[in-house]
N, C-alpha and C positions, 0 to 999 in steps of 0.2 A: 401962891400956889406953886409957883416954878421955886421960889425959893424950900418950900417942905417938900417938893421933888427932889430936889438938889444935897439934901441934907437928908434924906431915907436913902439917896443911891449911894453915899458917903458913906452912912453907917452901915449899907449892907457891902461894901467893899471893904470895909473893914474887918466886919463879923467875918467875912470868907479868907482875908487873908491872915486874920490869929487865928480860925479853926485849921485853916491848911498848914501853920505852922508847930499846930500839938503834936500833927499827925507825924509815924515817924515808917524806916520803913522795917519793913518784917528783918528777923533775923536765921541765919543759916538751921535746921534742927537736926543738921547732922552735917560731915564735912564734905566738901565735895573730892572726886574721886576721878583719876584721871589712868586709863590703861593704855598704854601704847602698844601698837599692834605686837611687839615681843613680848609684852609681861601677857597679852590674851592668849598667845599662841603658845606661850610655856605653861598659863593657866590649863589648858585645854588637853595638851599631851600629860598635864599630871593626872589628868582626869580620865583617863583612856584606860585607865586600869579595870574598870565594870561602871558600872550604872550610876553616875553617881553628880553632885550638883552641888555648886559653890556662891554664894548670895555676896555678892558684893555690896548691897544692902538693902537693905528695908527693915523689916522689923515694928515692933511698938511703937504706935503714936504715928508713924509714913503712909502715906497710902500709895506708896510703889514701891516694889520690890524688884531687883536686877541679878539676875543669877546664869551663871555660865554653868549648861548642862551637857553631859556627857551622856549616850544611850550606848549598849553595845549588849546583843540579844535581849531587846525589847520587842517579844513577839508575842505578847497577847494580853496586853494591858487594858485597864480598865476603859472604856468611853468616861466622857465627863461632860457638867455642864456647870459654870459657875453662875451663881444669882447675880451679887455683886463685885467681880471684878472682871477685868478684859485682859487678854494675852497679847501680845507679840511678841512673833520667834524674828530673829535674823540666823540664820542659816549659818556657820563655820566655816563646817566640812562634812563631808559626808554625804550620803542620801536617805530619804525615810519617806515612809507613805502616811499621808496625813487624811485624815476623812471628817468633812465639815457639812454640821446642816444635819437635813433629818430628824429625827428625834433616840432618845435612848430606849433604848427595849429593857422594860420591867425597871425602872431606874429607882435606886435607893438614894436618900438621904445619909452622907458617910459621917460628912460633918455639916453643922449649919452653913446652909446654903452651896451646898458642893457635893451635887448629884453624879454617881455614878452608875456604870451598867456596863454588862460584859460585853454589848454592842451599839449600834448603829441600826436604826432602821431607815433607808432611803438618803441617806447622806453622798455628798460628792467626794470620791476618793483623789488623790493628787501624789504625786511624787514629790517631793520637794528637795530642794538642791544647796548646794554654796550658792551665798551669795543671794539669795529667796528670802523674802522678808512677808511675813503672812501677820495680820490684823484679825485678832478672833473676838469679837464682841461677845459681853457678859449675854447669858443667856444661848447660848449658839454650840450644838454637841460637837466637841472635838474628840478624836482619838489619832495617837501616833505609835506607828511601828517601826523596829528598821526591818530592812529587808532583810534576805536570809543573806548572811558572810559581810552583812556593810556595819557599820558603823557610823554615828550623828553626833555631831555636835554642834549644840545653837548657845543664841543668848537670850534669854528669856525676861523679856520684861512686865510685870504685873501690875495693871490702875486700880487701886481698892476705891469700890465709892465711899466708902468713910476710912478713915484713920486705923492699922489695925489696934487692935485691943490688946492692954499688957494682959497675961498668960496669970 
């Protein structure tokens, strides 16, 4: 008995250490990407020219996307609500009033799964600053404006719950 005890924990030590040696580990599916705070801050002033946004990556097949955006007279943009993905801003420079929560007034489908509407009903409004780092879960109405004469600039990070899809 002890000896076919002895000789099942044998081959099951075995069996685990050639399956753990098939195993290998993932590889990179895109390269990685290093900005030091002067190539963001020269990114940012090239960006200052109007409204406009630079993905440092994501794309087909990632489910994150990394993009440094620039606002400047963003004053009445659409509310939004994404199905599946979640936001986070980190804040540059600038200031902008953020409004979170509540729900969308009359909200359309623009594209799959990425509801819009021209407002907010009952949502918490917030100023947001340098240096502000906000967590917007998929599902949750956002809307951002800048204020009147300011200017924004954040970085924007995107979680798709799946992979996106090539085009």
């Amino acid at each position: 008995m002890k000896c076919n005890l002895l000789i099942a924990g044998l081959v099951f030590s075995l069996s685990v250490g050639v399956q753990a040696q098939t195993r290998r580990p993932s590889t990179a599916v895109k390269p990685f990407i290093v900005k030091t705070a002067q190539s963001l801050g020269d990114l940012e002033k090239h960006l200052r020219t109007d409204n406009k946004v630079e993905d440092l990556t994501g794309g087909p097949g990632t489910q994150l996307r990394v993009a440094v955006q620039h606002d400047k007279l963003r004053e009445n943009p659409d509310a939004e609500v994404h199905d599946d993905s979640d936001d986070v801003y980190y804040v540059l420079e600038g200031t902008a009033r953020l409004t979170l929560g509540g729900t969308l007034d009359a909200p359309h489908e623009a594209t799959p799964g990425e509801w819009k509407s021209k407002k907010i009903n009952g949502g918490t409004a917030f100023d947001i600053n340098k240096g502000d780092l906000i967590v917007v879960p998929r599902g949750t109405p956002h809307q951002r404006t800048t204020l009147p004469g300011k200017e924004f600039s954040m970085i924007l990070i995107k979680v798709f719950k799946d992979p996106v899809p090539a085009k």
